[in-house]
ROSE-4610 file (N, C-alpha, C; in Angstrom, 1 decimal, always signed):
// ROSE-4610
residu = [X/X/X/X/X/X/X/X/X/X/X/X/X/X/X/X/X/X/X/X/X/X/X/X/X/X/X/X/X/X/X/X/X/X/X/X/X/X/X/X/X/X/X/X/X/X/X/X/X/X/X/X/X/X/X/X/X/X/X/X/X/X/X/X/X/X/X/X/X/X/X/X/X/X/X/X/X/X/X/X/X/X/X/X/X/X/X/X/X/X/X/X/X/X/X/X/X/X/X/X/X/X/X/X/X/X/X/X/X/X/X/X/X/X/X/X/X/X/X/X/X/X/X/X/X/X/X/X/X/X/X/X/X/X/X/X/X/X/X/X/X/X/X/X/X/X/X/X/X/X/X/X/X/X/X/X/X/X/X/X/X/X/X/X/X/X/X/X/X/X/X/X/X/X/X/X/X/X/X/X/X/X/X/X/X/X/X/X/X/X/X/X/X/X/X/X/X/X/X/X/X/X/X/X/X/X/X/X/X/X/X/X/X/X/X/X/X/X/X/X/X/X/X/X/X/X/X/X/X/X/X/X/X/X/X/X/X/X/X/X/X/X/X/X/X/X]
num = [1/1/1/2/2/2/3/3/3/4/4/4/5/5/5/6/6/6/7/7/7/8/8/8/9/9/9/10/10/10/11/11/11/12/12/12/13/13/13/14/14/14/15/15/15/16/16/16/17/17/17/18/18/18/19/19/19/20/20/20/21/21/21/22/22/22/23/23/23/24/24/24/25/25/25/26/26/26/27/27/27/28/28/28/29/29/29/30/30/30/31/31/31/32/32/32/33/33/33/34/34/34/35/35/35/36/36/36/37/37/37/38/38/38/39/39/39/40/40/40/41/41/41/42/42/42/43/43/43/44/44/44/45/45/45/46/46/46/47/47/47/48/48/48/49/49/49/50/50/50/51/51/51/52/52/52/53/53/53/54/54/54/55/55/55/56/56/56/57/57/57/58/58/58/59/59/59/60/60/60/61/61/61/62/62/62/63/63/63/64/64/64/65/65/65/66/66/66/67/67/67/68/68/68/69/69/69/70/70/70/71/71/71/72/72/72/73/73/73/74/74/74/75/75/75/76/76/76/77/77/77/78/78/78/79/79/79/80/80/80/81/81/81/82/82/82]
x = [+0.8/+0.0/+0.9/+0.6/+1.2/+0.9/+1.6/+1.6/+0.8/-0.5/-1.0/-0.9/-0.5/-0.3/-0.7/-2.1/-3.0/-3.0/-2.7/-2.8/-3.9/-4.5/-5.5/-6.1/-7.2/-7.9/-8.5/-8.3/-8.7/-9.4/-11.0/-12.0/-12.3/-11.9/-11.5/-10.4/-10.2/-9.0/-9.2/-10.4/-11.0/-9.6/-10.4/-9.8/-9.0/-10.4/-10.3/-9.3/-9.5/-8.7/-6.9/-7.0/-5.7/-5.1/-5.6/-5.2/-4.7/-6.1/-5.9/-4.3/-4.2/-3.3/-1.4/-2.1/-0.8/-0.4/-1.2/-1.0/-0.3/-0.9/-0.5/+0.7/+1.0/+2.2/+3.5/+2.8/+3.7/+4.8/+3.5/+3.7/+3.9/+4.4/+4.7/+3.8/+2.8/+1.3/+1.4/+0.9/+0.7/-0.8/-0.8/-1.9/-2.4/-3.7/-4.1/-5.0/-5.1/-6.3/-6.6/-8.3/-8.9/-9.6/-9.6/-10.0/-10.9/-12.2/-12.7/-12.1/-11.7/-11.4/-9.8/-9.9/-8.5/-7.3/-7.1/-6.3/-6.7/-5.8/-6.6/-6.0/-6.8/-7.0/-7.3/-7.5/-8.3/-9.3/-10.2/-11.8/-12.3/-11.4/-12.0/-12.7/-12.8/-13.0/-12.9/-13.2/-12.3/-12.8/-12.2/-12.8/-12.2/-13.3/-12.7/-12.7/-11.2/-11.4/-11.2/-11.7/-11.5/-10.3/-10.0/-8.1/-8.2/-9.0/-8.8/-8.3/-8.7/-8.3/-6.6/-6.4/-5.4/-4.4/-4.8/-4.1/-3.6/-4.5/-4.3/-3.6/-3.5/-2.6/-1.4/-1.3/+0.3/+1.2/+0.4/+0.5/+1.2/+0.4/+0.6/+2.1/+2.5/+3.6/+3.3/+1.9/+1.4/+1.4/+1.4/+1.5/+2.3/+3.4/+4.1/+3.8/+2.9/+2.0/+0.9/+0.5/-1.0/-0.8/+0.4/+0.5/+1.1/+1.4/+1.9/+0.6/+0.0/-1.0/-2.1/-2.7/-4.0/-3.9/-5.3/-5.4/-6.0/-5.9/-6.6/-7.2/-9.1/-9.9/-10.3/-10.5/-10.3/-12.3/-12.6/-14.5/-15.0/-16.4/-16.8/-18.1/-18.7/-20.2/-21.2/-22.4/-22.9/-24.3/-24.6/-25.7/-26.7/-27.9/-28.9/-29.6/-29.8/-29.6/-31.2/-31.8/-32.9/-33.6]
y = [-1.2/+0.0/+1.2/+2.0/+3.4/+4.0/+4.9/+5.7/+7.0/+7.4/+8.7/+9.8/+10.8/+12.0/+12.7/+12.9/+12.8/+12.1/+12.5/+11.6/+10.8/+10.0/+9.1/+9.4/+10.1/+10.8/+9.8/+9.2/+8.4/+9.2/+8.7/+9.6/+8.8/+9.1/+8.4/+7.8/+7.7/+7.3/+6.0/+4.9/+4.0/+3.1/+1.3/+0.4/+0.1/+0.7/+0.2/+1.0/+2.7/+3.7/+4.0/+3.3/+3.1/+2.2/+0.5/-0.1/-0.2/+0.9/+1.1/+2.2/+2.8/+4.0/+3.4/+2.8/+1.3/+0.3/+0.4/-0.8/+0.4/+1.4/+2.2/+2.8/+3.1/+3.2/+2.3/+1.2/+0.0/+0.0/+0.3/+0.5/+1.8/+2.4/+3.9/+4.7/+4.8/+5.6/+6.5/+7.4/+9.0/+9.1/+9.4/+9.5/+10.8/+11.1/+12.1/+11.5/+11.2/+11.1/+11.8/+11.9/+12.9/+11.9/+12.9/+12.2/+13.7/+13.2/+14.4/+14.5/+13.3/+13.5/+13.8/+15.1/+15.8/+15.3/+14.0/+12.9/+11.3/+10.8/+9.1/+9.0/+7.9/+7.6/+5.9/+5.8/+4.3/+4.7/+3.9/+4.1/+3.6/+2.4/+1.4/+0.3/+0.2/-0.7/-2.0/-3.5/-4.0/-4.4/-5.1/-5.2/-6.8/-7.5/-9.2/-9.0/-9.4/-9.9/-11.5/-11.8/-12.7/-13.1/-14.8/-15.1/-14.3/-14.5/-14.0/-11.9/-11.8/-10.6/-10.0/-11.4/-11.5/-11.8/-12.5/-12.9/-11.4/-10.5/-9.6/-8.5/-8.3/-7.7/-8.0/-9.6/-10.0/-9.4/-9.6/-9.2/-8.2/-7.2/-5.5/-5.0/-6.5/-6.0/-6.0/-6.4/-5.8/-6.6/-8.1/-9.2/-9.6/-9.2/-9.1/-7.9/-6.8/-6.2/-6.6/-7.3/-7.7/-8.5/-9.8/-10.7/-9.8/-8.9/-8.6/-7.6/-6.8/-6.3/-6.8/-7.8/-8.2/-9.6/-10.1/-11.5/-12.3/-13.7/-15.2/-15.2/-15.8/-16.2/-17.6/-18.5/-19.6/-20.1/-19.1/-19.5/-18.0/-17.8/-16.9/-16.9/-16.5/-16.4/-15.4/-15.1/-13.8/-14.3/-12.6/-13.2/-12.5/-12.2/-11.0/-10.6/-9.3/-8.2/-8.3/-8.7/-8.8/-7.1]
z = [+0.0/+0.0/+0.0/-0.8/-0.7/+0.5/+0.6/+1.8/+1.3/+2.0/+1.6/+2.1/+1.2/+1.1/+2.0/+2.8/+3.7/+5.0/+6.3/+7.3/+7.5/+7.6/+8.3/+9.7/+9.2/+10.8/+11.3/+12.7/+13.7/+14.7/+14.3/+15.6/+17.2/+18.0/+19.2/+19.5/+20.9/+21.1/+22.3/+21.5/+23.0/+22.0/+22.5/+22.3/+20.3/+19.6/+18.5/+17.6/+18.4/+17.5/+17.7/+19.5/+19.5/+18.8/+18.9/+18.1/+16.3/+15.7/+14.7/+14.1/+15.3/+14.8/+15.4/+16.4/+16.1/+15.3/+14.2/+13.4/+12.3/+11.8/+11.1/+11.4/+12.6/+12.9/+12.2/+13.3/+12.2/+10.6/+10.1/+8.4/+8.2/+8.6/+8.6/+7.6/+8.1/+7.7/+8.5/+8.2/+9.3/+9.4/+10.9/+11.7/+12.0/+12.5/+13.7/+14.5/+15.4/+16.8/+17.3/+17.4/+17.5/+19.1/+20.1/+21.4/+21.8/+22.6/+23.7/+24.4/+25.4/+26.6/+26.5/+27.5/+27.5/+27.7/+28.5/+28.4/+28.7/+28.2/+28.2/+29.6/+30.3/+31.7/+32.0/+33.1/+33.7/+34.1/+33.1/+33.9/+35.1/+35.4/+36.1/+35.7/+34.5/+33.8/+32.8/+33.2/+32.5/+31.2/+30.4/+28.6/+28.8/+28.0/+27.8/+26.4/+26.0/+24.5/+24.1/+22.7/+22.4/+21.7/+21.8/+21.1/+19.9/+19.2/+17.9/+18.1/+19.2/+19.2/+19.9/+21.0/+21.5/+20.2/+19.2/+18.6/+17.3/+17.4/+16.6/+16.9/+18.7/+19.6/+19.7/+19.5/+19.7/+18.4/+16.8/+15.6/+16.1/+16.5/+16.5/+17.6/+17.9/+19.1/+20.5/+20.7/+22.2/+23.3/+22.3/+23.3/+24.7/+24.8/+26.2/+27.1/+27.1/+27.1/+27.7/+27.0/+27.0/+28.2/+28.2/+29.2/+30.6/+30.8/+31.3/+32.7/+32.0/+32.5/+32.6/+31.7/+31.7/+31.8/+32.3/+33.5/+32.5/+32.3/+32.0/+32.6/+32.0/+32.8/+32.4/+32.9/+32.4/+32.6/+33.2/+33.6/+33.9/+32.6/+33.1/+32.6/+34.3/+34.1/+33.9/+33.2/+32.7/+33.6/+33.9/+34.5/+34.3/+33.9/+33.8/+35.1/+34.6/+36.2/+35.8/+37.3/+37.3/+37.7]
């Protein structure tokens, strides 16, 4: 892929737009990220992904990262909030 002339506007800065603007990084594409919030933070919240996603993280470099900060769950139960 060529490289475009134009940077690649990324709107958000949650899970998907970071990921995206690291992959482009990668391949030396030029970015902008466009975020509301004045700086990225911990919400307190956690995100389950799936292997196929772990596996798209490790791709991107993130994997010792990934193992590093984030937990295996080996059983998990969903429950509807009555």
């Amino acid at each position: 892929m060529e490289n475009p002339s134009e940077p690649v506007n990324i709107i958000g800065g949650g899970i998907g737009g970071l990921a995206l603007a690291n992959a482009l990084q990668l391949v030396g594409i030029d970015f902008r990220l466009f975020e509301q919030a004045p700086q990225l933070t911990e919400v307190g919240a956690g995100i389950g992904i799936s292997t196929a996603a772990v596996d798209i993280l490790e791709r991107l470099g993130l994997g010792e990262q990934l193992k590093q900060d984030g937990k295996e769950f080996q059983k998990i139960n969903f429950s509807k909030k009555i």
